[in-house]
N, C-alpha and C positions, 0 to 999 in steps of 0.2 A: 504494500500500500504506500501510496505516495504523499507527504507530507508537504505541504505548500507554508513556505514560509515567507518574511521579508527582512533578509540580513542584515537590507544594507551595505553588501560586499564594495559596491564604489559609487559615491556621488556624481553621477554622470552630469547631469546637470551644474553642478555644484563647481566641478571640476574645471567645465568650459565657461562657466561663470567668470570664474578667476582667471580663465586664459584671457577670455573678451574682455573683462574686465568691466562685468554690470555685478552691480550693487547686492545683495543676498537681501539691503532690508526691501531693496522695489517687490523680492519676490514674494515677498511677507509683506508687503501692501496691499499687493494683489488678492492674495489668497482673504484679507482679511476684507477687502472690497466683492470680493465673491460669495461674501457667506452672508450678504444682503441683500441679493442678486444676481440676476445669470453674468457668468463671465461676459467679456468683453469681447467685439464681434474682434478684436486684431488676434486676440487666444485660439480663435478658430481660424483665419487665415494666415497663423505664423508656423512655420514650417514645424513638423517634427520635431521634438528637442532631441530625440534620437533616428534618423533618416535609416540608415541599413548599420546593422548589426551579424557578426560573422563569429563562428567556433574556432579556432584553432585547430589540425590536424588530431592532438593530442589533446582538444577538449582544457586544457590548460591554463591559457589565453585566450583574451576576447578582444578582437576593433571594432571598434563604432565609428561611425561620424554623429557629431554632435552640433546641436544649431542653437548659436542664439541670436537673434533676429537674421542678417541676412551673412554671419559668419559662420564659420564651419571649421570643423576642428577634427582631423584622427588622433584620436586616443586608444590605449593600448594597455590593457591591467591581465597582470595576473591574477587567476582565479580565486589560486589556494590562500593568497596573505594580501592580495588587497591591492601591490604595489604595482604603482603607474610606470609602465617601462619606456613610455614614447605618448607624446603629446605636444601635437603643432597645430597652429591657424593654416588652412589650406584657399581659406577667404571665403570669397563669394560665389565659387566655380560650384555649377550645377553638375555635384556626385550622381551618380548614375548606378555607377558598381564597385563591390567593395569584397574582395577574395584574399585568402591566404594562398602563398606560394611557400610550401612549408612551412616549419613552425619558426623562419626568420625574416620574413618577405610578409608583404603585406600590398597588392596593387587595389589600388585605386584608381577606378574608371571614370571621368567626367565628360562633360560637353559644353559646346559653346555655337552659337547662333554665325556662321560664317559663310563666307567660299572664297575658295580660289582662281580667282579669275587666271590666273596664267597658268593655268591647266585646265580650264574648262570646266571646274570645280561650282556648281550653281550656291547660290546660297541656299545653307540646309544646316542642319545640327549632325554635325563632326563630335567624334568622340576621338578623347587620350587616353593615353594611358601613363599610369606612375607606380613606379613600384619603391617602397621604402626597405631599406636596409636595418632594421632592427639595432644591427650588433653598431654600423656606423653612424646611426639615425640619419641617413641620405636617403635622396630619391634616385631615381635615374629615368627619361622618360622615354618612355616604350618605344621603338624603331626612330632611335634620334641616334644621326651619322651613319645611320644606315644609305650605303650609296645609292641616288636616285631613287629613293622611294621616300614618297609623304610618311609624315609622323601621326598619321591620322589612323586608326582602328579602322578596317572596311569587315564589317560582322561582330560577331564576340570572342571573346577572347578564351581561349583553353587553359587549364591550368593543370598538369601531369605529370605523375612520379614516374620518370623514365629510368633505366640501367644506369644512366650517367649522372643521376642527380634528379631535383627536382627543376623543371621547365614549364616554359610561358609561352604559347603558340597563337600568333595572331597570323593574319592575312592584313600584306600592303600593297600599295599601288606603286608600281614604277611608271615612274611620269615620261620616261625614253619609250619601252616596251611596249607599257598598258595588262602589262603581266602583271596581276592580282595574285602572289605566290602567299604559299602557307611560309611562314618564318618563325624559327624559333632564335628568341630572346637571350643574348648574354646580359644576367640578370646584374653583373657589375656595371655595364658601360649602357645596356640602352638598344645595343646594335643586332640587328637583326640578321637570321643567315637564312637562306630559302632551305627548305628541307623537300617540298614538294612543289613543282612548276602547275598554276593554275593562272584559268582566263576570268572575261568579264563573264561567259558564258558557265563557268565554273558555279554553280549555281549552291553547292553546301557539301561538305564530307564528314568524316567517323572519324575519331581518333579513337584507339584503343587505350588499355590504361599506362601502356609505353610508351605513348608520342607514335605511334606508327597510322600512316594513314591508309584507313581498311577499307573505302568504298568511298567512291564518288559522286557527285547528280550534274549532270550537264542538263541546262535549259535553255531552248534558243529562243527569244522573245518572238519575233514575227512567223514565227511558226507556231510556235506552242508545242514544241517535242522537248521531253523529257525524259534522260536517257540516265539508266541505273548503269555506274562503272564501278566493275567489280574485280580485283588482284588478277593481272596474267605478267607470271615474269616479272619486271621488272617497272612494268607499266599497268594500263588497264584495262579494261577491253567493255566494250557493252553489252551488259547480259538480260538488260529488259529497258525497252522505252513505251513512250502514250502521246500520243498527242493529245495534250488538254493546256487550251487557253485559257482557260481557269482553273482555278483550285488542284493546281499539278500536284505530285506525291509531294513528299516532304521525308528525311530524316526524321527520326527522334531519340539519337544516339545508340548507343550500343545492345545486343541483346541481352539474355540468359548465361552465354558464353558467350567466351573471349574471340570463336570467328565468328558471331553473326551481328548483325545491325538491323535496328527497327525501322520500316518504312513505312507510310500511310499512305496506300496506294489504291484505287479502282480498278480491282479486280476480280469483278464478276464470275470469273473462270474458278476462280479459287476458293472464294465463299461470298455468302450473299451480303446486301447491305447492312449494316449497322443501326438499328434505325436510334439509337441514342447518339448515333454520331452527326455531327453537324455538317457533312459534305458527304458524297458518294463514297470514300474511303474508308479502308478497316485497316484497324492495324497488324503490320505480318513484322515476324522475324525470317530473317536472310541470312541465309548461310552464304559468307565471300568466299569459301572454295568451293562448294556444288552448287550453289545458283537457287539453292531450294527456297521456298518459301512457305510458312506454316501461319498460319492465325495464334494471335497473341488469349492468353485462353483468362482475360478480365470476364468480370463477370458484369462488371458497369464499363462503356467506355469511358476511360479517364479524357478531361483536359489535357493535362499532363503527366509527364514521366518520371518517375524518380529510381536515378540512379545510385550505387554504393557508394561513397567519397574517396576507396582507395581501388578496387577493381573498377569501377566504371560500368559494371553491367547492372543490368534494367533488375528493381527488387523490389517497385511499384508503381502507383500512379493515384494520383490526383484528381480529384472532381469537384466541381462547384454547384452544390443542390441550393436550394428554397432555404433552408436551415444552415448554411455555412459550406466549410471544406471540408471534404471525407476523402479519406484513402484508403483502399484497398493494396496491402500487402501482399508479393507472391514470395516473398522470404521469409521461414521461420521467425529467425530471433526478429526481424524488422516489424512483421506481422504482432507479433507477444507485446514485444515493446510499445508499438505504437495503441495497440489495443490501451495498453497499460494507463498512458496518456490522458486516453477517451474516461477512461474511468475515472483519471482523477480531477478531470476538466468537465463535469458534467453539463449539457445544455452549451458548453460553449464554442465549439468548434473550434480547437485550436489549430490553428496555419505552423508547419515546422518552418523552420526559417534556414537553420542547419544543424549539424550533428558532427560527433569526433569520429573518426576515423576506427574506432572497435563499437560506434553506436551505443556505448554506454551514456553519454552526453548529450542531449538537445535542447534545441534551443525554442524554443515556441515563439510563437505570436497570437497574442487575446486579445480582442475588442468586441465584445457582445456584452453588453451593458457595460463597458466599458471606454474609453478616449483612447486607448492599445494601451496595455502591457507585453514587456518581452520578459520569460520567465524560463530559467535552465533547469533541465528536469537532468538530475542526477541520478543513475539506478543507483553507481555503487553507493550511493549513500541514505536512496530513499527518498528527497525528499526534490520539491522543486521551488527554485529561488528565485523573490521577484526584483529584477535585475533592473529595471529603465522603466518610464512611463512615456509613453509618445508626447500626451499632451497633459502636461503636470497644471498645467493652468484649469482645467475642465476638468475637475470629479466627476465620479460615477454618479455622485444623486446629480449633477448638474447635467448627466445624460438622458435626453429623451427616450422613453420607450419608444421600441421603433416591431412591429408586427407582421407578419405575411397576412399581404390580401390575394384574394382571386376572387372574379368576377367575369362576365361574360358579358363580348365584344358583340354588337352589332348582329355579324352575322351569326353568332354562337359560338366562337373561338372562345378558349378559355386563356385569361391574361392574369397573369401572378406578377405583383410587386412587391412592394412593403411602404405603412404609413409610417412615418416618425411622430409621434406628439409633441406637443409642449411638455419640456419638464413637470413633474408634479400633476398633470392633467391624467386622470383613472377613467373617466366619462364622460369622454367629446361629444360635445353639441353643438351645432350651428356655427364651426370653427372657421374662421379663414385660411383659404386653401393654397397654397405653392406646389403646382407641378413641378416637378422638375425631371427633364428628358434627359437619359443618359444618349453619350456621343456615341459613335461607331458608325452605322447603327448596329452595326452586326459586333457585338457586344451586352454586355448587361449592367445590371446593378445588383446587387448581392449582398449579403445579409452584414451585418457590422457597423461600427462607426466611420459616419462620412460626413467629412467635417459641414460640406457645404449644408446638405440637408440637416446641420445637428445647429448649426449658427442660423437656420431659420425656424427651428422648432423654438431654439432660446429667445426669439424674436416674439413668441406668441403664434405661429404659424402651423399648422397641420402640415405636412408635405409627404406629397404621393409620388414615389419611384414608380413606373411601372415597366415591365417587360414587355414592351410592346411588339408585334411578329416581326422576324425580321430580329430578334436579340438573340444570342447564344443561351444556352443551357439547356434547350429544350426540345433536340432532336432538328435533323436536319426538314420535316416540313414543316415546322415554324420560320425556321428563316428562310424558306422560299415562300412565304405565306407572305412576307414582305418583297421581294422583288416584285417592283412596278410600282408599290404601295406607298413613295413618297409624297409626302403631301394628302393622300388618300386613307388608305385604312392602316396606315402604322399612325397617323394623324390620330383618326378617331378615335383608334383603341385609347389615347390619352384622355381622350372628352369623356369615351365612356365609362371610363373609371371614376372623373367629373361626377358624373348622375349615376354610381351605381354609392359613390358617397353619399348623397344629396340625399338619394331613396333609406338610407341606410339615419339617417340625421347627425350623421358624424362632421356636417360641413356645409358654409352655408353656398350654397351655387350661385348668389348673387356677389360674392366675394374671393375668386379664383383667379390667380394670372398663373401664367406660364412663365419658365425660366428654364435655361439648358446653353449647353457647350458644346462646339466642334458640330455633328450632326443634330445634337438637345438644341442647338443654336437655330436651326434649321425649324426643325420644332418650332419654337416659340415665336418665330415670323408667321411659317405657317397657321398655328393657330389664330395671328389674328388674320390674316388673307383665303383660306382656306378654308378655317374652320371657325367661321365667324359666329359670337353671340356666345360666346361661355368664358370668355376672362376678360378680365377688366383692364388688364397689362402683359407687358411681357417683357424679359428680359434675353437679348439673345449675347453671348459670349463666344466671340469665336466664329461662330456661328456662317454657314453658305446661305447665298442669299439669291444666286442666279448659277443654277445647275449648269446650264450650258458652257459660261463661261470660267464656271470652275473644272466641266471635265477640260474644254483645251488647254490652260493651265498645267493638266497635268500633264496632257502630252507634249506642253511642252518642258516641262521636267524632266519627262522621261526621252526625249531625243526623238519622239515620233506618236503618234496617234496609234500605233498597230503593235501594242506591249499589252502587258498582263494588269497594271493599272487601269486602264482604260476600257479595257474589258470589262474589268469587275466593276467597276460604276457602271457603263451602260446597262448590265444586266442588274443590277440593284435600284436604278432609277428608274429602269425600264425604257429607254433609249431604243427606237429599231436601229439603228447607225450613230457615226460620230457625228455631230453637231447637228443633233435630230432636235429640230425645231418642237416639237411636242413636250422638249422640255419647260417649256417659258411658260407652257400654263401652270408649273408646276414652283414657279420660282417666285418667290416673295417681291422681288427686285419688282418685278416686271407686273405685278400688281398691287402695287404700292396706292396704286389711288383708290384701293377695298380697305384699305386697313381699319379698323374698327376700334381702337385703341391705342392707348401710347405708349410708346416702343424704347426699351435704353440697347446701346448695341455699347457693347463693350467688347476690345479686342486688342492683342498682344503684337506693337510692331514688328516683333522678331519670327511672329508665326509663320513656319515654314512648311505648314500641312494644309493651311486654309489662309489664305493670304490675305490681307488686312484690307486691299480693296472689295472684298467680299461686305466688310460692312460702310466700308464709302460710299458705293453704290446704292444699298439700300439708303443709308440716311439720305443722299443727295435726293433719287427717289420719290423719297416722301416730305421731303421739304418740299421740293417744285409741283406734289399734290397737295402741300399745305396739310401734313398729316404731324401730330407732335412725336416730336422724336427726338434723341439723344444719343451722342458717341462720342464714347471717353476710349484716346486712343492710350494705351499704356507701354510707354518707353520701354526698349529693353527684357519684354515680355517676349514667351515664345506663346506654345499654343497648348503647353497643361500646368500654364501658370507655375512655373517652377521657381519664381519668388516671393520670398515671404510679402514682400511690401508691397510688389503689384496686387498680389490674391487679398492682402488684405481690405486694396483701396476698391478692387472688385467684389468683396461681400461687403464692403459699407456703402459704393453707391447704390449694390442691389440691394438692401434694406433700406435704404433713403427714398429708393424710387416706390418699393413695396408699399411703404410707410404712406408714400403723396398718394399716392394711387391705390390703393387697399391695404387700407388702416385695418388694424388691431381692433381698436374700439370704436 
């Protein structure tokens, strides 16, 4: 039985305090200002006080990055006595990833809003990499003096015990060639050496738990053939391809043993569809000397795959239900252990975050009635320690209950979300409502705390998540249930969540605006142009505003109209061809003189997914139909608000506008 305790093992917060050098009484101001009232909306838009959190090999060690307001700091403590072995400001750089390179190395992955023009380089979000030296407390940054190749990550990075040591294998661009080669890392200088020759076409590979590379995917864009390469000799040969302009196979690392590799591939010949799967594909393992191929024998398909952290082969997988995150085990001791977990976590679905290297140490992640805890669950010693709080500012009683709804759509489709309350509220009535559309579309919202929807429940607000068709989790004819349905019945299912509240008297329907990001952003136009007479406002963040001229945008991103981008929107928006006029009925922009409410657009100048004239347009739009409208551009933003002090100035004018436009009281 597992013992949950709070040690206190190391003041994370505390620590980076005194690094940044803010005050210990501000934070005992705060907390004493909070116990007269909900936190403060900048407590919900300020980052993480702990972002990512890693094991050590040996479970021994822990890094973090730690944030206070828009600094950032890795720190490094040993487990068993507490002592801090490394702790520096890394600034402002937007961390991303944060891995052990054995038990002396520590890389740190960031990004930055860029391009390079004298390589053809668009502007986009570039990733680094930095690996720290423990013993000399130095960095060194990843593929720097490496000849003729950018210092830029092109993919993720590998991190593997090879015969010769421990190793770091990324993939660079040589700006002569165009040769995109695997490279592994000398972890003293920075400098890269090619270990495998790869193209632009080089589409993903396996590494084994050696460093050796066991199988290949070649993809060619204006075809759409994807071709499995599998070990001959010295090289590799093609032992299965598909033409799919869509949703082509994918990797998903290593198998069972050490020769196979997992694929997610379309094929019908081999076994039939998945219907828990969200695309044509099942998952097979692959033997890279026979060619064979067998069905992975899940009994849920997972989202994801979980690997061993020192062999590398597949010993579960992952899944995102109604209720949290569940794993299914297909290794003994992984299977016992994590059982173990569940039991001592009950109702809360804990997320593992990492593990040591013999699986006696993990590390969790909790936010179910909670603002996140990260807590290490020791077997040998029983018990599990709560180690960090995400957001120290926001107690648990200052956490909204948040519920799974389902309801039914329209035409009878069954739509599952979740409400968040107000604090303190047991018995909603006649509440004021905030939608809020999650982005993708082909994505969800899932059970836990989120900040955005938890900073409008402390507002006095009801707010409805909902899974609208067209969202992952629930089988691949829901999200074709959405292709063609923008602006249409992925729209409505939002509305009829609206009136299945209303019917329910959880909400008053005279008092509803919309709000959402990225596609949510798309959402909240369309409700007032589309789906006129159910909110009183809306807030779009991010947000596409004229479908047409965001898919050629991407083509021109991608170097042409006829790639795998541009496919997948046509068929999600429902497009018969590229710059298919039939989108415009469907585009906010372009019926800007319907609007039926007052509109805030708010949007990141750095955004490199959804580009900032997406909301230019609109507002311009509906200025020249004389419709009220507002847009706050924010400096230095990219496009998932990855600064504290943008996200904060975005949940204060969206409660400002909330507030003019559907009041509280």
């Amino acid at each position: 039985m597992l013992k949950i305790r709070l040690p206190g093992l190391f003041p994370v917060a505390l620590s980076v305090a005194i690094l940044c050098g803010v005050a210990v009484e501000g934070v005992q101001a705060r907390e004493q200002e909070q116990e007269q009232g909900p936190p403060p909306l900048a407590a919900y838009g300020a980052s993480p006080a702990v972002e990512l959190m890693e094991l050590s090999p040996s479970g021994d060690l822990i890094a973090r990055i730690t944030v206070v307001g828009e600094e950032r700091a890795l720190a490094v403590t040993r487990m068993t006595t507490g002592e801090h072995l490394f702790a520096a400001i890394v600034g402002d750089a937007k961390v991303r990833d944060l891995r052990w390179i054995g038990e002396g190395r520590v890389l740190v992955v960031s990004s930055q809003t860029r391009g390079i023009p004298a390589f053809g380089v668009p502007r986009s979000e570039l990733y680094f990499g930095l690996v720290l030296n423990l013993e000399t407390k130095k960095f060194v940054q990843v593929l720097e003096k490496t000849p003729d190749v950018l210092a830029v990550l092109y993919g993720g990075a590998l991190v593997r015990r090879t015969p010769q040591g421990d190793a770091l294998f990324v993939r660079g661009v040589d700006v002569n060639s165009g040769q995109i080669d695997l490279h592994r890392i000398d972890l003293n200088t920075g400098r890269g050496r090619s270990v495998e020759s790869m193209t632009r076409e080089t589409d993903d590979y396996v590494l084994n738990a050696e460093g050796e590379v066991i199988a290949l995917a070649r993809y060619v864009e204006r075809s759409g053939r994807w071709s499995l390469m599998l070990p001959r000799g010295r090289g590799f040969r093609e032992a299965w391809s598909i033409v799919a302009p869509v949703d082509p196979p994918s990797f998903v690392g290593m198998g069972r043993t050490p020769r196979t590799v997992v694929v997610s591939a379309y094929r019908p010949d081999l076994a039939p569809e998945d219907p828990e799967s969200e695309t044509p594909s099942v998952l097979f393992e692959v033997d890279v000397d026979t060619g064979e191929w067998s069905r992975l024998p899940f009994e849920h398909h997972p989202n994801y795959l979980v690997h061993h952290p020192v062999s590398r082969l597949l010993i579960g997988g992952q899944r995102v239900e109604d209720d949290g995150t569940r794993y299914e085990f297909i290794e003994p001791t992984a299977s016992r252990r994590w059982r173990s977990i569940e039991r001592a976590f009950p109702g809360k679905a804990p997320v593992m975050t990492s593990w040591s290297d013999d699986l006696s140490k993990v590390l969790v992640y909790i936010d179910t009635g909670e603002s996140g805890l990260y807590q290490l669950v020791d077997f040998d010693r029983g018990v599990a320690d709560v180690l960090a709080v995400a957001y120290p500012a926001i107690p648990a009683e200052k956490v909204g209950a948040q519920s799974l709804v389902q309801y039914k759509a329209a035409d009878g489709l069954e739509i599952s979300g979740y409400l968040t309350l107000p604090p303190g509220v047991e018995a909603p009535e006649k509440l004021p409502l905030a939608v809020l559309a999650h982005g993708g579309p082909e994505a969800r919202d899932a059970a836990g705390f989120d900040y955005w929807a938890q900073a409008l429940a402390s507002r006095g607000y009801a707010v409805l998540q909902a899974n609208f068709r067209g969202s992952t989790g629930y089988g691949r004819d829901f999200i074709e249930a959405g292709y063609g349905e923008w602006g249409r019945k992925m729209q409505t299912d939002l509305s009829d969540g609206v009136r299945w509240l209303a019917e329910q008297g959880t909400i008053d329907p005279d008092r509803v605006c919309i709000i959402g990001a990225s596609y949510g952003g798309y959402a909240a136009m369309a409700g007032l142009t589309l789906d006129k007479g159910v909110y009183r406002c809306g807030v779009a963040v991010s947000g596409v505003s004229d479908l047409r001229r965001m898919v050629a945008w991407e083509a021109r991103q991608e170097g042409g109209r006829d790639n795998q981008t541009v496919r997948y929107w046509n068929r999600f928006m429902g497009a018969a061809r590229f710059n298919d006029r039939a989108l415009d009925d469907l585009s906010p922009a372009r019926l800007a003189a319907t609007v039926d409410a007052p509109l805030l657009l708010i949007h990141g100048k750095d955004d490199t997914v959804v580009p900032i004239d997406q909301s230019r347009i609109m507002a311009e739009a509906m200025r020249r139909a004389g419709k009220p409208v507002e847009l706050i551009e924010l400096p230095g933003e990219d496009h998932w608000m990855s600064r504290a002090e943008t996200r904060q100035r975005m949940l204060a004018e969206t409660v400002r506008f909330l507030e003019s436009h559907n009041p509280v009281d």
